[in-house]
N, C-alpha and C positions, 0 to 999 in steps of 0.2 A: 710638064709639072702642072696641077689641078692649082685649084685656087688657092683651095684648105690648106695643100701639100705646100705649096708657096706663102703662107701666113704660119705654119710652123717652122718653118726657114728659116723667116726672120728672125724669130723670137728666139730662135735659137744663137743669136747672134746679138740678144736681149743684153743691155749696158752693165757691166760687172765693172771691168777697168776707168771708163765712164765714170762709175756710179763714185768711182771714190772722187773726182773731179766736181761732179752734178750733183751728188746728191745731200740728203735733211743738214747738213750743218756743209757748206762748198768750201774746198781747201783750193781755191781757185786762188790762184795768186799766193800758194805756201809754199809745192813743190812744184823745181824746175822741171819740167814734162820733159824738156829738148836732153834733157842729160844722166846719166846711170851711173851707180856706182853699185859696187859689189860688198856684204859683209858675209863673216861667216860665225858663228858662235855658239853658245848654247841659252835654250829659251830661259829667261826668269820669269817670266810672266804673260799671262794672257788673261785681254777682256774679250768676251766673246757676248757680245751685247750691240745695240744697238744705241748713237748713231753711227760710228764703225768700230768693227771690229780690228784692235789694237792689240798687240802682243812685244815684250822686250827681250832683246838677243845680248847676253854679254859677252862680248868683242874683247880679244886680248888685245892691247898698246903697243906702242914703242917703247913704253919707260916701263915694261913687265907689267904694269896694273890691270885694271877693265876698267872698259867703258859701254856704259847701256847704251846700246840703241833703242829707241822706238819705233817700230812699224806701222803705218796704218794702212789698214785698206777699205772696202769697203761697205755695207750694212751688212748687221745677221742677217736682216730678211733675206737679203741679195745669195746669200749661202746657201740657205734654207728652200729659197728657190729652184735652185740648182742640183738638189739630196742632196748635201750638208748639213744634214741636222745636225749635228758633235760636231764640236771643235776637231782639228784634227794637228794642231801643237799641242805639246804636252810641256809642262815646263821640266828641265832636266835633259833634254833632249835637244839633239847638234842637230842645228839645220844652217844655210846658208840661204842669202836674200838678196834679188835684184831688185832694185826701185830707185826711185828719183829723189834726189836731197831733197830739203830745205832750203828756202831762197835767203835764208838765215844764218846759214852753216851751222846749226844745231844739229847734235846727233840722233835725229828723224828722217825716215822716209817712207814716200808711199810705196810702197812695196807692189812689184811684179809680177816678178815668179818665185818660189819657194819650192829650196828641196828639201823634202823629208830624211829623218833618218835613218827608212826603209828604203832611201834610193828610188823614191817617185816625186817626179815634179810637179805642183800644181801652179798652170798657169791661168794667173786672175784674170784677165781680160782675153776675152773671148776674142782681140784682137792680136792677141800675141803668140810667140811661138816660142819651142824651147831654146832655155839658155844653157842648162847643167846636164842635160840626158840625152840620150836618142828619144826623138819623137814617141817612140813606142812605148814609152817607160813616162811618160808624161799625162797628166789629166788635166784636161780643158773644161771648164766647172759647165755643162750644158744642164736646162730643164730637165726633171725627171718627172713624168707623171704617170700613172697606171692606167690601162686602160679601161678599168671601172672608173674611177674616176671623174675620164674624158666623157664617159656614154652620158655618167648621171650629169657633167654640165652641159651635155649637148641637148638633153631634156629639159634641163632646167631653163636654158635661155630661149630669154623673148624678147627683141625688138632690143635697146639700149639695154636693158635687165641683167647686165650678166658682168663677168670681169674682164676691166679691159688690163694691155701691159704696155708696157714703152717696147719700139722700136727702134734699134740704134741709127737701122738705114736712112731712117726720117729723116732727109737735109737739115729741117726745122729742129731736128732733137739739139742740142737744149733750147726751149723757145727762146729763151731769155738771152740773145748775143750781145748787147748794146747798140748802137747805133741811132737811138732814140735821137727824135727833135727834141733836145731836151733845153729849157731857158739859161742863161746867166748865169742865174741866182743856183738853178739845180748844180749847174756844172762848178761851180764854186764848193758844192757841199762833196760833188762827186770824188773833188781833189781831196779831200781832207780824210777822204776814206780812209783806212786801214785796214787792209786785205790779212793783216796776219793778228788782228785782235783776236785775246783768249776766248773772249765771250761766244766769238762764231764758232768754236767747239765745243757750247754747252748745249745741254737740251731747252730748246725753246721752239714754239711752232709758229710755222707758216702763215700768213696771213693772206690776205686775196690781194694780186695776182697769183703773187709768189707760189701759192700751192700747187699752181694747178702747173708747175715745171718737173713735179714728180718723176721720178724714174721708176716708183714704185707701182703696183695694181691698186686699181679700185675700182669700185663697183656700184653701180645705180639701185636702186633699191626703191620698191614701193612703201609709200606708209601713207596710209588711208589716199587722200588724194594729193599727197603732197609729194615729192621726189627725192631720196637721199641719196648724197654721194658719201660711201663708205671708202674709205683711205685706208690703207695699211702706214704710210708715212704718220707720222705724228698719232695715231689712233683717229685723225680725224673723221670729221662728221660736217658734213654742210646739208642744208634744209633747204630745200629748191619751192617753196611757196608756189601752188598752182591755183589755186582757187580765190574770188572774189575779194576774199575777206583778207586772205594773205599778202592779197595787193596795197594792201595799206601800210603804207610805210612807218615804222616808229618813231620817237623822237631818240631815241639810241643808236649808239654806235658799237660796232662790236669788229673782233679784229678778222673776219671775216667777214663780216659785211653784213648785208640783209641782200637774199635772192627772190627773186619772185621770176615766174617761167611760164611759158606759153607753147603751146605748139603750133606752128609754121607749117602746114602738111606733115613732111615727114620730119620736121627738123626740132629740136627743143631749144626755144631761143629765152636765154636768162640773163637778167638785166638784174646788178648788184651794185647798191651803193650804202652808205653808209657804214664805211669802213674807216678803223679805225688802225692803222699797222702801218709801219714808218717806213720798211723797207720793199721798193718794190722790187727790184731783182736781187740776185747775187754779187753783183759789182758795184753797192755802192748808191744805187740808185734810188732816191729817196720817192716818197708820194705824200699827197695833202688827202685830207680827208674828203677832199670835195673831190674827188675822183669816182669815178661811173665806170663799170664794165657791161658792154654786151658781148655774149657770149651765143656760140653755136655749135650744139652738138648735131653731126649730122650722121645718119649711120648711111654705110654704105650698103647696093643692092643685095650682094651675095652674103652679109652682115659678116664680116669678117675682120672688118674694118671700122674705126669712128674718127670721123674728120671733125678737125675743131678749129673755132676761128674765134679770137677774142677783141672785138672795139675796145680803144683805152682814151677816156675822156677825163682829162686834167690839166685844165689851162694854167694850175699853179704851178705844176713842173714840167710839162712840155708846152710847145709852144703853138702845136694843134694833135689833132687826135691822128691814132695811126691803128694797124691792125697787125698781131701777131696768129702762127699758125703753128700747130702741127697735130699729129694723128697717134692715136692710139690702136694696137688688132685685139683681137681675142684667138687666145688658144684654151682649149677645152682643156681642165685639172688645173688651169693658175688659181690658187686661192688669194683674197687677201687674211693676211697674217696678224699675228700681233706685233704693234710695233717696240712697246715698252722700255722707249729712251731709257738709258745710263748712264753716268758721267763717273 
């Protein structure tokens, strides 16, 4: 197996089941992952939007009534990656659902596998396998891309210039695990957290580190002499300041920070501060605004690959600096999308 041939591999293995886990709004700590339960009913509803895609099954009782469930799973984009463009619940229509409760015991779950009415299963995570069908009669949501497509982004990219995508195999995916030297005072706040607040399933964006744990593509982009990174998560936009004048830092804060960037030989090393954004991971973990990142994008020889290493400077919440890692590939035809949060 070639390089190329082993970088679409991966990607084909790219984080779906994950993503309802990791990804723009984390239901980290909603649903029990270790345990499964089974419904069957008919759809009343479906959002089919972005940051997950949510649909409700009415479940018959014991006392003869219904009861909605909620499903979630996870992002349109994540679907739409996959050829899923259309929804493919209808409401009206008997389907049955595997997925994991509620740490709540509300009647919600993340949702698995889903069988359709026509007697096809589709299963979410690309790490799963069937529960309702023979294999044969099942769909494993993979990349689809044409290959016009693949030619025009294999002409179009140059050097960092192109779209990168999360890799599931990355030991480091999700960067963000805990384990931080974090103070007292932080780990006092960290207790107080609440993993199941409404607000974490509203639309609101990412701020620096945090963003850059995406499961989503994005892509570098030139503007004049400066460097953008285009996001499909949130629609974001960050401005990678290269030049003299860029280097001058403002008296502003902003919830992504202010970037300024250099090149290292082959490497683009970007140093961000003056951020303004409270949460720096998914579990809880808070940041001051006197926190500093240096960052390193590094592409690899056969460019197939972008290694990335981020320094984290903030003696108000940890207690010395430390370094997170992980990598991004590129596969020819991933676009980024529109994100267009819904609630």
């Amino acid at each position: 197996m070639n390089r190329f041939t082993q970088c679409i591999f991966l990607l084909l293995i790219c984080c779906l089941g994950s993503a309802s886990i990791h990804a723009h709004h984390s239901t980290t700590g909603y649903y029990d992952r270790k345990d499964f339960i089974e419904i069957e009913g008919t759809v009343s509803s479906v959002l089919w939007r972005n940051p997950h895609v949510k649909f409700a099954v009415e479940v018959a009782n014991d006392s003869g009534g219904v009861t909605e469930w909620e499903v979630e799973l996870a992002a349109l984009s994540i679907f739409r990656s996959r050829g899923f463009g259309e929804q493919f619940l209808h409401v009206g229509e008997p389907v049955k659902v595997l997925g994991n409760p509620a740490f709540n015991g509300s009647d919600e779950m993340g949702g698995a596998n889903i069988l359709l009415a026509d007697g096809q299963e589709i299963i979410i995570s690309l790490r799963g396998t069937p529960h309702f069908t023979d294999p044969n009669r099942s769909i494993v949501l993979t990349p689809k891309y044409t290959k016009q497509v693949e030619q025009e982004a294999r002409e179009k990219a140059e050097g960092i210039y192109r779209v990168w995508s999360t890799v599931l195999n990355d030991p480091s995916f999700p960067m963000f695990k805990g384990g931080y030297p974090i103070t007292e005072a932080t780990a006092e706040i960290k207790a107080k957290w609440d993993p199941l607040a409404a607000e974490r399933f509203e639309c609101w964006e990412k701020g620096m580190p945090y963003l850059m744990i995406t499961p989503h593509p994005f892509e570098f982009i030139r503007d004049g002499e400066d460097i953008l990174m285009k996001f499909e998560e949130d629609d974001a936009i960050r401005r990678i300041h290269m030049t003299e004048k860029g280097a001058e830092v403002p008296d502003e804060y902003f919830h992504r920070g202010y970037s300024v960037g250099k090149w290292e030989a082959d490497t683009l090393v970007v140093e961000t501060t003056n951020i303004n954004a409270p949460n720096f991971d998914d579990a809880g973990t808070p940041q001051s605004k006197n926190i500093r990142l240096v960052e390193r994008f590094n592409l690899t020889e056969d460019e197939q690959r972008l290694d990335y290493k981020i320094a984290v400077f903030d003696l108000d919440t940890f207690t010395k600096p430390f370094e997170l890692t992980r990598f991004w590939a590129w596969v020819p035809g991933r676009e980024v999308g529109e994100w267009k949060c819904e609630t």
